[in-house]
C-alpha positions in Angstrom: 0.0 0.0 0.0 1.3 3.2 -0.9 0.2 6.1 1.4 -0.1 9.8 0.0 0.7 13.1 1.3 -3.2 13.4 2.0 -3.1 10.1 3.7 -0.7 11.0 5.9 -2.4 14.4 6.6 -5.9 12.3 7.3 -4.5 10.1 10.1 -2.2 12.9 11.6 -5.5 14.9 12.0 -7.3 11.9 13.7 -4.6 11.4 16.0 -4.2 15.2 16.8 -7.7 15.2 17.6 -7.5 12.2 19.7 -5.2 13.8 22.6 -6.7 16.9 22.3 -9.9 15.6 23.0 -7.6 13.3 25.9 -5.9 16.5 27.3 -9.2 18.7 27.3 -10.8 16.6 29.7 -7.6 16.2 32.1 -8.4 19.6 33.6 -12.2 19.0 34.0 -11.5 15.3 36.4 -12.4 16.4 40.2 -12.1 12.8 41.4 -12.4 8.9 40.8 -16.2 8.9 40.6 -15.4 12.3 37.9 -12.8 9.8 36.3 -14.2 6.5 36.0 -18.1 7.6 35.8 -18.1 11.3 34.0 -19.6 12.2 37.8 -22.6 9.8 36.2 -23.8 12.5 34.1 -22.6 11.3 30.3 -25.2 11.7 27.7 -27.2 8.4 26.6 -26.8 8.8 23.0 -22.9 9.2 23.6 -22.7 6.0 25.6 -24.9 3.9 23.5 -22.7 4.9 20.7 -19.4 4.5 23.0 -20.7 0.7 23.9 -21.1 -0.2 20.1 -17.1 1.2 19.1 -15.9 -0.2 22.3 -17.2 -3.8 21.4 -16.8 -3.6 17.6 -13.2 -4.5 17.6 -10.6 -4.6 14.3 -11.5 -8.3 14.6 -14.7 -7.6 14.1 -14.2 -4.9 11.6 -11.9 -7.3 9.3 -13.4 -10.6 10.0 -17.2 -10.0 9.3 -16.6 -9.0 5.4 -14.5 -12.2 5.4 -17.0 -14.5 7.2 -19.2 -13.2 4.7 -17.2 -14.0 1.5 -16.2 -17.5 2.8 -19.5 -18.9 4.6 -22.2 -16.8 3.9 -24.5 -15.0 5.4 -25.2 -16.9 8.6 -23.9 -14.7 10.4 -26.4 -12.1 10.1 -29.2 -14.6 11.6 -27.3 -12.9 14.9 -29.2 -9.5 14.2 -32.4 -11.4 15.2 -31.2 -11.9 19.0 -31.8 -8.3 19.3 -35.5 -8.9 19.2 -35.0 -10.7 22.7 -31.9 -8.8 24.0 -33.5 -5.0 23.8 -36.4 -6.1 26.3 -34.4 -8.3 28.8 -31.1 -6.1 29.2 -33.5 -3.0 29.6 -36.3 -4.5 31.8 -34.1 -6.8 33.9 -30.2 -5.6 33.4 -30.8 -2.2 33.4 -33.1 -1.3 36.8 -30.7 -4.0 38.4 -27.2 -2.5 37.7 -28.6 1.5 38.0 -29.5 0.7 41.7 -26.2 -0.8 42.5 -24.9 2.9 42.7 -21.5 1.0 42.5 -18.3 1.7 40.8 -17.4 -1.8 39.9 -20.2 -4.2 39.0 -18.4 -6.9 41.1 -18.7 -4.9 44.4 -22.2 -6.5 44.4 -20.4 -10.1 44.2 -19.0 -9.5 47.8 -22.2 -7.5 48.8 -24.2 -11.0 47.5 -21.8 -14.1 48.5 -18.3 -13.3 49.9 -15.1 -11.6 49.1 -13.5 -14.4 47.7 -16.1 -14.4 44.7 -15.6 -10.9 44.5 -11.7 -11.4 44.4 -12.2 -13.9 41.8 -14.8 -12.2 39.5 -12.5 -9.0 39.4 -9.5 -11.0 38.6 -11.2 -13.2 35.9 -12.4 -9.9 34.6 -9.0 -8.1 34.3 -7.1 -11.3 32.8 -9.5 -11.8 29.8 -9.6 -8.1 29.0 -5.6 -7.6 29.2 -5.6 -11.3 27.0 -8.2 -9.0 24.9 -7.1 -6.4 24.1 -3.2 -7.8 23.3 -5.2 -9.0 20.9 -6.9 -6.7 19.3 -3.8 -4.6 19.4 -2.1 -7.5 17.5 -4.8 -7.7 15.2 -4.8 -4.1 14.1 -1.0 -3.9 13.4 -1.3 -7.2 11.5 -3.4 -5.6 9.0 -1.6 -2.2 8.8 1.6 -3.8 8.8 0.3 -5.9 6.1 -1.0 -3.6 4.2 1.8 -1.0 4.2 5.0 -3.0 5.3 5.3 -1.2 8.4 7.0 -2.9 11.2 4.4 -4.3 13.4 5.7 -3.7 17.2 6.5 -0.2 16.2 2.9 -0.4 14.8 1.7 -1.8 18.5 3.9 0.3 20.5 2.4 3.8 18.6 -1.4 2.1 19.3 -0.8 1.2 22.4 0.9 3.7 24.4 -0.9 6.8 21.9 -4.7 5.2 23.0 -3.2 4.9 26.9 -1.4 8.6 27.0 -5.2 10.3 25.9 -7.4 7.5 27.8 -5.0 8.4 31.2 -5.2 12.2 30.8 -9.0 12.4 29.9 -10.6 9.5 32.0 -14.2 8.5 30.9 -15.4 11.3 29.5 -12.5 11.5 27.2 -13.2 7.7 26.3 -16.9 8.0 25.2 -16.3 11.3 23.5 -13.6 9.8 21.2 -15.5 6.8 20.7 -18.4 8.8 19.4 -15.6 10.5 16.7 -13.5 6.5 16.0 -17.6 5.6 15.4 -18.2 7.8 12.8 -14.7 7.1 11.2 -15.7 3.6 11.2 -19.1 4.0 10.0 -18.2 6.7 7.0 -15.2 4.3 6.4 -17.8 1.1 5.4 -20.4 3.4 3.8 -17.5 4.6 1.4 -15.9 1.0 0.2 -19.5 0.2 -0.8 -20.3 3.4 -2.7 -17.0 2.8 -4.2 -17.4 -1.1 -5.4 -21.3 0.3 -7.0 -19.9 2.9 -8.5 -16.5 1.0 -10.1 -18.6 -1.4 -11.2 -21.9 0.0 -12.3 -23.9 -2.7 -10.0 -25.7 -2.6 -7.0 -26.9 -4.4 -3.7 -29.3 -6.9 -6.4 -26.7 -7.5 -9.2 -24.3 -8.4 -5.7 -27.3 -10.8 -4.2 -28.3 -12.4 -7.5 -24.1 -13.5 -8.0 -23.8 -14.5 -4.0 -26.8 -16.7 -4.0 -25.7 -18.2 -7.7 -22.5 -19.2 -5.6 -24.5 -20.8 -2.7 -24.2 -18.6 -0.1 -27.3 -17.4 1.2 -28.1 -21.1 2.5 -27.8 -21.2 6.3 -29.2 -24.0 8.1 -31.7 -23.0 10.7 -30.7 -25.7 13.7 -28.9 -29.2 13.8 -28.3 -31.3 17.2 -24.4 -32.0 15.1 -21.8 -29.9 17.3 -19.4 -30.2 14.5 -22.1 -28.4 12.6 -20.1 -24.9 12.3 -23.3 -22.3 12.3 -26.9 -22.4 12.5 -29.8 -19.5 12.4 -31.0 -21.0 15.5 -27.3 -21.0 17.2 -26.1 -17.1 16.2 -29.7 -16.8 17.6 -29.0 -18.3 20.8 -25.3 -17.2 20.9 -26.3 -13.1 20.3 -28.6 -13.6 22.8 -26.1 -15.0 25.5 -23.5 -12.7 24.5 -25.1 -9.5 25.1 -27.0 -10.4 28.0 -23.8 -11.9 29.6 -21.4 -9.1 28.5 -23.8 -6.0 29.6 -24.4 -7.7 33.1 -21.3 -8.9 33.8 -18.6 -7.1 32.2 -17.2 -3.9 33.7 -16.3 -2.3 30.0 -19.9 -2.3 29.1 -21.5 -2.3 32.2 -19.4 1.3 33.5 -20.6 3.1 30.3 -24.5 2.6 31.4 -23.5 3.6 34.9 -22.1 6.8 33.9 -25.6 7.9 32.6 -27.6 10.0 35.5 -30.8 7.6 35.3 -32.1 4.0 34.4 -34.4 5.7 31.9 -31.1 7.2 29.9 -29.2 3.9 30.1 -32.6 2.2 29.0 -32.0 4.9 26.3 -28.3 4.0 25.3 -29.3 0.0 25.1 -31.1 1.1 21.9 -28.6 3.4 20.7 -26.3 0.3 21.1 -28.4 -2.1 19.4 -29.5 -0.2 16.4 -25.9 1.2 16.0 -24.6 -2.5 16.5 -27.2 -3.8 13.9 -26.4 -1.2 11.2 -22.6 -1.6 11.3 -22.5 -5.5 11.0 -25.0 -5.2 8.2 -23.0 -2.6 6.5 -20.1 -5.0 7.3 -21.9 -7.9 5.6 -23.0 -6.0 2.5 -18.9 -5.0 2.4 -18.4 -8.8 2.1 -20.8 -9.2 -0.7 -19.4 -6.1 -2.8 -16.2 -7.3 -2.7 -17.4 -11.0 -3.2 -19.5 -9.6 -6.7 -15.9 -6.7 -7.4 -13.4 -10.0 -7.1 -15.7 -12.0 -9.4 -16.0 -9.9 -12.2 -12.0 -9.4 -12.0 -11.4 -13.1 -12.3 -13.5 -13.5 -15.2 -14.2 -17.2 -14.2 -17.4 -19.1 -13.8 -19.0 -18.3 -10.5 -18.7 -21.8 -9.0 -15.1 -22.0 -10.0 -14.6 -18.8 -8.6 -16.5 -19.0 -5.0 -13.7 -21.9 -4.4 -10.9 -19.7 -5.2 -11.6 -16.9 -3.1 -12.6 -19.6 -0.2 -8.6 -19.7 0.8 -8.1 -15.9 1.2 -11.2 -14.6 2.0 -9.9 -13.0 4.7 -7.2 -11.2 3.0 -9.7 -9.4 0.7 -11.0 -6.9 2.2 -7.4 -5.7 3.5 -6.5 -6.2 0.2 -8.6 -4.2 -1.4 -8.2 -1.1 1.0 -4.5 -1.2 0.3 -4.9 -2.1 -3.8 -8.0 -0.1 -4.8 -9.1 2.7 -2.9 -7.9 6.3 -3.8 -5.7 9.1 -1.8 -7.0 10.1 1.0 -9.6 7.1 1.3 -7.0 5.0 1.9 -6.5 7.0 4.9 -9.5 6.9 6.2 -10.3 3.5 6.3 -6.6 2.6 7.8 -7.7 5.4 10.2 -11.1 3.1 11.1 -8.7 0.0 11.3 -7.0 1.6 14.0 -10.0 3.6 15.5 -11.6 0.5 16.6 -8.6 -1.5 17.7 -8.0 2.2 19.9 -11.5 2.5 21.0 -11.4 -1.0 22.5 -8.4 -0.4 24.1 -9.3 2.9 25.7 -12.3 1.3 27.0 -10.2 -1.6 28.5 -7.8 0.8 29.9 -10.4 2.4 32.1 -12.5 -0.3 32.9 -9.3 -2.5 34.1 -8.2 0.5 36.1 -11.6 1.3 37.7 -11.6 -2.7 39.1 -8.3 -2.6 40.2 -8.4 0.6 42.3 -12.2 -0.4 43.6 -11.9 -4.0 44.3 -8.6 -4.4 45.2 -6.2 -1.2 46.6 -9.2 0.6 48.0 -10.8 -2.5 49.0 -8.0 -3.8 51.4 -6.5 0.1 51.7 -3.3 0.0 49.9 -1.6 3.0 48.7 -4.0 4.0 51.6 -2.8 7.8 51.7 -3.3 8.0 48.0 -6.7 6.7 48.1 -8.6 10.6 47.5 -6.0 11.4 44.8 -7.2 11.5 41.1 -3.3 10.8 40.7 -4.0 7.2 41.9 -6.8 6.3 39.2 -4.5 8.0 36.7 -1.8 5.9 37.3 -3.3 2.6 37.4 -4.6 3.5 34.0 -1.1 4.0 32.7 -0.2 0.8 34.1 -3.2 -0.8 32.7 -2.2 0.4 29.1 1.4 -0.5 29.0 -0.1 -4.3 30.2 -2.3 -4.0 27.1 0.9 -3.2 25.0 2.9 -5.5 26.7 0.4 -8.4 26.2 0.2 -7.3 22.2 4.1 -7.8 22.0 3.2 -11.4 23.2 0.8 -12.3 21.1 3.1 -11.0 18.0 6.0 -12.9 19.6 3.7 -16.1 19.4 2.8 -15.9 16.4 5.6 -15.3 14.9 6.9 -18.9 16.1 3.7 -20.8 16.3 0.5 -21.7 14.2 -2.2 -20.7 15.5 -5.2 -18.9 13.4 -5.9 -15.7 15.1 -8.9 -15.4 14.4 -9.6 -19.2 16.1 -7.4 -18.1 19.1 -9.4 -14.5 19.6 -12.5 -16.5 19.5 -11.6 -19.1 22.0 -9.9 -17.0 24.8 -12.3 -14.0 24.0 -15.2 -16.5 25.1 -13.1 -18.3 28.5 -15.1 -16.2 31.2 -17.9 -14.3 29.7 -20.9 -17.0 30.6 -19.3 -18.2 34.3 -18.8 -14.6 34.8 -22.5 -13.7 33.9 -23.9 -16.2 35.8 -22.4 -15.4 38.7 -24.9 -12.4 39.0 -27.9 -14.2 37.4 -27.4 -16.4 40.5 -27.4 -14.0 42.6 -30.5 -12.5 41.2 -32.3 -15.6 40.7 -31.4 -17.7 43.7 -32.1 -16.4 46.8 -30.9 -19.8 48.3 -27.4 -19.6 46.6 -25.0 -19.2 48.6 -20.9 -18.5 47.6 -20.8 -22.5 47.2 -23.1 -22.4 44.5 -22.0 -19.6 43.2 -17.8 -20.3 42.9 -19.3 -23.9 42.0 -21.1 -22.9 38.9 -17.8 -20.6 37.9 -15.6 -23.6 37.9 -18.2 -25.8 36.2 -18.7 -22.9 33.5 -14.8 -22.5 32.8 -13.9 -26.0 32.9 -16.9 -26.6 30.1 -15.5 -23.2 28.1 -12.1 -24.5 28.2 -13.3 -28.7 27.2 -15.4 -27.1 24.1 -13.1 -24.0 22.8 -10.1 -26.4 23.2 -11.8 -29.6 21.9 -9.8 -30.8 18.9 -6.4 -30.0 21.3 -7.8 -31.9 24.6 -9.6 -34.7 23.2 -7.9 -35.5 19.7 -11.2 -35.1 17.5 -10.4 -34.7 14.0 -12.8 -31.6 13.4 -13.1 -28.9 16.8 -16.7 -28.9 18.5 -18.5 -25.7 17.0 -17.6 -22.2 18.1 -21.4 -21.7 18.4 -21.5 -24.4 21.4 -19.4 -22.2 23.5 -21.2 -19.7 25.2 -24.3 -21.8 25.4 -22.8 -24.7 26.5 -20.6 -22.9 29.9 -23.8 -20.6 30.3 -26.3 -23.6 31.1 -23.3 -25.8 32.9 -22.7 -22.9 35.3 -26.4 -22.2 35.8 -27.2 -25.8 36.6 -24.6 -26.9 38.4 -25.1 -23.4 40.7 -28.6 -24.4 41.0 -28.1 -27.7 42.2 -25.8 -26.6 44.6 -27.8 -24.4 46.0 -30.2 -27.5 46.8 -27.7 -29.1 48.6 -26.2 -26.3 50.1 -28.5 -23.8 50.8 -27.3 -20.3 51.9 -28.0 -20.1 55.7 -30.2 -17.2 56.9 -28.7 -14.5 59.0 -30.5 -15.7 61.8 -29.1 -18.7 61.6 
């Protein structure tokens, strides 16, 4: 990819207006609640917004186009959960978590079972996000560095520690605010590849449908009891579903944006920001995969069967591709500006959310740093620290890579996925089972891990020939934990305070 001088001026003006946004809102942070909250007074549309740039990642932003050209469009069978999500994350999630009037979500763990759950819900939490976001920083330099030569831990070291000096200055506001701006990068970004592939080749959304479906892939099974199975309407169904409910509950990153709203009725508010913001950009995503499929197939000039196998093997290297190959000056930089706005939005996100569960459940929990405790200085500087972790768990994943063989994309999936149902669960139980006590609960967060681990490491740990399907995941540690928390609940009932 070779980048003009406009290019260059594009993503210098992004990243000027990143820390100034960063360093407007360091003078304006009074204290932690300022810092971590936004003194719960952030706008609603902002964080709706904010919650849909945080979770879509440059996995996400890469990978759906190539999902698209190489399976079809089962994925989008996902967009349905929404139908189920909107109503039970604002009628049950929402009025739950806005009366908390917490910091950390998992301050209700110890309020509801003991300090050891606490302990481990916190830690589980900050492990998977630091695993997380090494990876989306990995991700994001893989592509850049693929698609301009640059060298990819300069590439990490300039994402990582540029996302952690303006996330540390400006605290949550900052966040939000620049993930409204990395949003609207991404979304003009999308909207401009396909108004560039209908207008290159005279076609449209119809011409691109009528050559997908000739190729065979708008046929998505709607459910089979085969786990090997790889994707079925009713499993993205069941999967959206789980995810969302699990990851708005239970997880600080989204859970911290709809606490720094001043009501339930404006967090109610933000859930449909998110979902309708969340909906739009994985369908513009998807109809990104089917431009490209349609602008690769007239290219090739081959018969569309013979051509749907070709472009099976580097379906993921198209859309990449065709940023770096196709797009003009200026547009190039945009859309390698998106590439890095959503592996930065995730990070900043990450940054403060780790930082705001290490200085609330653990140093101001058991009083270290004790005379620091009322300094902003304190919250700062775990976010620093929680930044250069991100980078230095980036630099990791690079170095494995570069001497194993592992498919990213498999990896992210499977260690992305390790704690989000056991971790959910342990507040649904809470909720839902007033005779759960911390035995049930720590129970059902083993049970859930142990069946994460047995189904996202299947073909390693049991020597099947084909992996059990991703789909199976979430579903399959959701309902272990939840049963095997109920059931110990039976037998060990919490005892009553009188007792």
């Amino acid at each position: 990819m070779h980048l003009h001088t406009i290019d260059f001026i594009v993503i210098a003006i992004y990243f000027t207006g990143l820390l100034w946004v960063g360093f407007y809102f360091a003078g304006r942070q009074n204290d932690k609640e300022d810092y971590f909250l936004g003194n719960r007074k952030m706008p609603w549309f902002l964080v709706g917004i904010s919650v849909v740039a945080t979770l879509l990642s440059t996995v996400t932003y890469l990978a759906v186009p190539g999902e698209t050209i190489r399976y079809g469009i089962g994925f989008a069978a996902m967009l349905l959960s929404f139908i189920f999500i909107i109503p039970f994350v604002n009628l049950i999630i929402i009025p739950f978590l806005m009366n908390l009037q917490v910091t950390s979500v998992y301050e209700y763990i110890e309020q509801r079972f003991n300090i050891q759950a606490r302990l481990l819900a916190a830690s589980a939490f900050i492990f998977s996000r630091i695993i997380w976001t090494g990876l989306i920083i990995y991700m994001a330099s893989f592509a850049i560095a693929a698609m301009t030569g640059w060298n990819k831990p300069l590439v990490i070291l300039f994402i990582g520690l540029l996302t952690t000096v303006y996330t540390s200055a400006g605290g949550m506001a900052a966040v939000i605010w620049t993930d409204f701006a990395l949003f609207v990068i991404l979304f003009g970004g999308a909207v401009f590849v396909i108004a560039y592939v209908a207008i290159s080749t005279g076609s449209g959304p119809m011409a691109w449908w009528e050559v997908f479906s000739a190729a065979g892939r708008t046929e998505v099974p709607v459910f089979s009891f085969d786990p090997e199975v790889r994707l079925t309407m009713v499993g993205m169904v069941v999967v959206g579903f789980l995810w969302n409910i699990c990851t708005h509950g239970a997880d600080q990153v989204a859970a911290q944006r709809y606490l720094s709203t001043p009501s339930a009725a404006a967090a109610r508010r933000s859930v449909w920001i998110f979902s309708l913001g969340n909906m739009g950009m994985i369908l513009l995503l998807m109809v990104i995969g089917l431009a490209l499929f349609y602008f690769n197939f007239l290219q090739s000039g081959l018969p569309v069967q013979e051509f749907q196998e070709s472009i099976v093997k580097e379906a993921d290297q198209v859309f990449p591709r065709f940023i770096a190959t196709e797009l003009p000056p200026g547009i190039s930089g945009l859309v390698l500006a998106a590439l890095l706005a959503a592996a930065m939005s995730s990070l900043s996100s990450a940054i403060n959310s780790i930082s705001a569960v290490a200085v609330t459940d653990f140093l101001d929990r058991f009083n270290i740093l004790k005379k620091y405790q009322d300094h902003l200085y304190l919250a700062v500087g775990m976010a620093v620290v929680s930044g250069l972790l991100g980078v230095a768990s980036a630099l990791t994943v690079n170095q494995f890579m570069e001497s194993g063989e592992w498919n990213l994309l498999e990896l992210t999936e499977r260690a992305n996925h390790l704690f989000v149902a056991p971790l959910a669960v342990l507040f649904f139980v809470g909720i839902l089972f007033p005779k759960a006590g911390s035995r049930a609960a720590l129970a059902g967060f083993f049970a859930g891990v142990a069946t994460s681990v047995s189904i996202g490491f299947s073909k390693e740990l049991f020597a099947l020939e084909n992996p059990i399907g991703f789909i199976w995941l979430l579903p399959g540690s959701f309902f272990v934990s939840f049963a095997v928390s109920w059931l110990v609940s039976l037998i060990f009932p919490k005892k009553s305070p009188a007792s």
